[in-house]
C-alpha positions in Angstrom: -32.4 4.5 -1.6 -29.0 5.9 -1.8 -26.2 4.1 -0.7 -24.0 6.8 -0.4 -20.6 6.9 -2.8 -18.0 4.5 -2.2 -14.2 5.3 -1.0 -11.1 2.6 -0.3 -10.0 1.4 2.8 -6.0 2.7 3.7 -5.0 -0.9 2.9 -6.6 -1.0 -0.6 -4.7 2.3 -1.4 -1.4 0.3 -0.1 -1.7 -2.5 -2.1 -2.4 -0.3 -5.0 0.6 2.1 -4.8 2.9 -1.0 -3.6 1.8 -3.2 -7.0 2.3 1.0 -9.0 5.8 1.0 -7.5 7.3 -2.6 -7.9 5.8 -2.3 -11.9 8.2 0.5 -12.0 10.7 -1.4 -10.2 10.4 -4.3 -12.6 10.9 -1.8 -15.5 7.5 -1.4 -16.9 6.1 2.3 -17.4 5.0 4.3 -14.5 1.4 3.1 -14.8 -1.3 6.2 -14.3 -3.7 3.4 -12.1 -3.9 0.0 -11.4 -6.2 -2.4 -10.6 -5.7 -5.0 -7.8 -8.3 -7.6 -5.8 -10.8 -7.2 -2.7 -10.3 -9.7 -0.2 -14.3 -10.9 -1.2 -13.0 -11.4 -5.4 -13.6 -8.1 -7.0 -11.0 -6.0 -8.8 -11.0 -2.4 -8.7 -8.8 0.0 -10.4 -7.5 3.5 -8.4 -5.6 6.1 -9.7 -1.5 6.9 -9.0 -0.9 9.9 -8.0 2.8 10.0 -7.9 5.2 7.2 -9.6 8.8 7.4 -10.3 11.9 5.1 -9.6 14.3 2.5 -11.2 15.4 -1.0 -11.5 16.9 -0.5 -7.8 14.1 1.3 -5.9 10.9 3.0 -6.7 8.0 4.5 -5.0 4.4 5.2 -5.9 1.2 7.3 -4.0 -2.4 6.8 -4.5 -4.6 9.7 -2.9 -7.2 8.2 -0.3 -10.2 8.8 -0.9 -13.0 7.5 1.9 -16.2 8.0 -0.3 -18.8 8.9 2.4 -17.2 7.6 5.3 -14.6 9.5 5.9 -11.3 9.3 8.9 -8.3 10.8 9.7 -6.7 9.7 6.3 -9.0 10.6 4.0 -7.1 12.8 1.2 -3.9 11.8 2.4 -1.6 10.2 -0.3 -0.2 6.7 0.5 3.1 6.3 -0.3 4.9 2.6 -1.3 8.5 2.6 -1.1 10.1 -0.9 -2.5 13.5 -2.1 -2.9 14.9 -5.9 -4.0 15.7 -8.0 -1.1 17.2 -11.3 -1.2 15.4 -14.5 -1.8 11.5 -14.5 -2.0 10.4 -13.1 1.4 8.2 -9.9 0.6 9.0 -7.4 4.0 7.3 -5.0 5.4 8.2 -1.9 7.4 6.6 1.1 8.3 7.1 4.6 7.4 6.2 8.2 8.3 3.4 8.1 9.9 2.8 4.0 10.2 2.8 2.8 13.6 5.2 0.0 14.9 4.0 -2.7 17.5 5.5 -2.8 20.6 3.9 -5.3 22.7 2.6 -8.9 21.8 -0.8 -9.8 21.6 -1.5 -7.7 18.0 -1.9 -9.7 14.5 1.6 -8.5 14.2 4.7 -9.6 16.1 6.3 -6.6 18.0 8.8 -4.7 15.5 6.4 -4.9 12.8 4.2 -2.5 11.0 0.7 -1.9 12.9 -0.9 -3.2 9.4 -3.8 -5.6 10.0 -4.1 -9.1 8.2 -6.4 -8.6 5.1 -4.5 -5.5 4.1 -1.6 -7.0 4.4 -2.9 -10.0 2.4 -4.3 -7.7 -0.3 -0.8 -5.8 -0.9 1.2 -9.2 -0.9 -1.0 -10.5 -3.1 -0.8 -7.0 -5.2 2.6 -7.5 -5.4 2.9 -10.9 -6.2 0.7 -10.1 -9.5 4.1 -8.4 -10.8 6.7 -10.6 -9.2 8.3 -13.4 -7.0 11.0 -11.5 -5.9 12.1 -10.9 -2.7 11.2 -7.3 -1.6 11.0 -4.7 1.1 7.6 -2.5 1.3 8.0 0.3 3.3 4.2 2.4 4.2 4.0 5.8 4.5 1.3 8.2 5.3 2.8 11.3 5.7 0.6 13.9 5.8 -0.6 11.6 9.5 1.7 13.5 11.2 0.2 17.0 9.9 -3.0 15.5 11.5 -2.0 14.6 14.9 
């Protein structure tokens, strides 16, 4: 039986283009994929789309592709912004087309990203492969606002 071919989640494209972008920020070469962890232990490796930056801010976009469950997103490029911040705290915010909470009762305080735990999880921890730094993360989805 066929089990149908495979995509990423929204979050695992995140994580990917956020550890692509602070690589680039860290001054290593704008790497052409990368490979970060599943929250159940596997690594995986997706391709970056877009990379480019410098040691004060950089920016990377993996394509999203949903395999055979597709949603709004699929084929949209997610886009990683990341600049140093001070200290260790890793920050993130969203962009074009990320929501924002406004009310309590979410995962997420009110003012934050509408970015659920595990994916959050998987692009700390993607980021965290690179460095300890301190750093702002901003999400993007832009072609979301195409769609809606």
């Amino acid at each position: 039986m066929n089990a149908g071919r495979t995509g990423f989640t929204t979050g695992t494209c995140a994580a990917a283009a956020a550890k692509a972008a602070t690589m680039i920020l860290c001054g290593m070469e704008p790497p052409h994929q990368v490979e970060i962890g599943l929250p159940e232990g596997a690594r995986v490796a997706l391709p970056v789309e877009q990379a480019e930056g410098g040691a004060n801010a950089a920016s990377a976009a993996v394509k999203k592709d949903a395999g055979d469950d597709p949603d709004v997103t699929d084929g949209c490029l997610v886009v990683v912004s990341v600049i140093w911040r001070n200290g260790d705290e890793l920050k993130l915010a969203a962009g074009e087309g990320v929501g924002t909470v406004t009310l309590p009762g979410l995962s997420a305080a009110p003012g934050e990203p509408a970015i659920n735990p595990v994916p959050r999880q998987m692009i700390q921890d993607a980021v965290r492969e690179i460095t300890d730094r301190g750093l702002q993360i901003t999400i993007s989805i832009p072609c979301v606002r195409e769609l809606s």
